[in-house]
C-alpha positions as CSV (number, residue, x, y, z in Angstrom):
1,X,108.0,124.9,72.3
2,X,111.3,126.2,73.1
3,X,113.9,124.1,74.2
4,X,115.8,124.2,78.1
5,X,119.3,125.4,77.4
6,X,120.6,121.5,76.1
7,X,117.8,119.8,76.8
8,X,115.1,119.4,74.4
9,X,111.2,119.6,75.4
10,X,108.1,118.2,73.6
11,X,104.9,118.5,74.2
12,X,103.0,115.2,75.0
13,X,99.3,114.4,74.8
14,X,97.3,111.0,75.1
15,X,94.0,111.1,75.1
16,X,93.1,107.7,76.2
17,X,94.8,108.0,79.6
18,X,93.2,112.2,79.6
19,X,97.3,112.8,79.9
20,X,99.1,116.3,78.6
21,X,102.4,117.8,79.6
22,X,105.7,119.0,78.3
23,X,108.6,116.1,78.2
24,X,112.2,117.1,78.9
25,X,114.9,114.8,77.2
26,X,118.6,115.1,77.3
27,X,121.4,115.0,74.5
28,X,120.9,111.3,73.9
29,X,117.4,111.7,73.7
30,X,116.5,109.8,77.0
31,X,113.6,111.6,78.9
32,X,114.8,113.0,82.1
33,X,111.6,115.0,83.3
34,X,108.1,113.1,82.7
35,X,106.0,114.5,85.2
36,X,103.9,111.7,86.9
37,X,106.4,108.7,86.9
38,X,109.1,108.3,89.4
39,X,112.9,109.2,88.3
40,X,116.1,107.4,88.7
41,X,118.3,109.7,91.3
42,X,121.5,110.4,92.1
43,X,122.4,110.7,95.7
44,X,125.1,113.5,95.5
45,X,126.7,112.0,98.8
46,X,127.7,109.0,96.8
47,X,131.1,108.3,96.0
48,X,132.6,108.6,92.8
49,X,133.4,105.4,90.9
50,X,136.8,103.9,92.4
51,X,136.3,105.9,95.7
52,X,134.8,104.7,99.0
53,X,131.7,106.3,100.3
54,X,132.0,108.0,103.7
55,X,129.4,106.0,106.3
């Protein structure tokens, strides 16, 4: 499977659950994309560490 640009993908299968798809994981190796499961997101209208957030 070819990888996405810097990001690395897998194929992923587990038959006990009936359960195939293709993770994505970044350069550390944590999986950012498993399709199925909710993600952790970033709200791009938060502030920057050391900054205040605009209400």
């Amino acid at each position: 499977m070819d990888d996405d640009g810097p990001h690395q993908r897998f194929a992923y299968t587990a038959p006990q659950f009936d359960f195939t798809s293709t993770l994505t994981y970044d350069e550390s190796g944590f999986v950012i994309d498993y399709p199925g499961m909710p993600c952790a997101c970033t709200d791009p209208r938060a502030a920057a560490p050391g900054e205040m957030a605009d209400d």
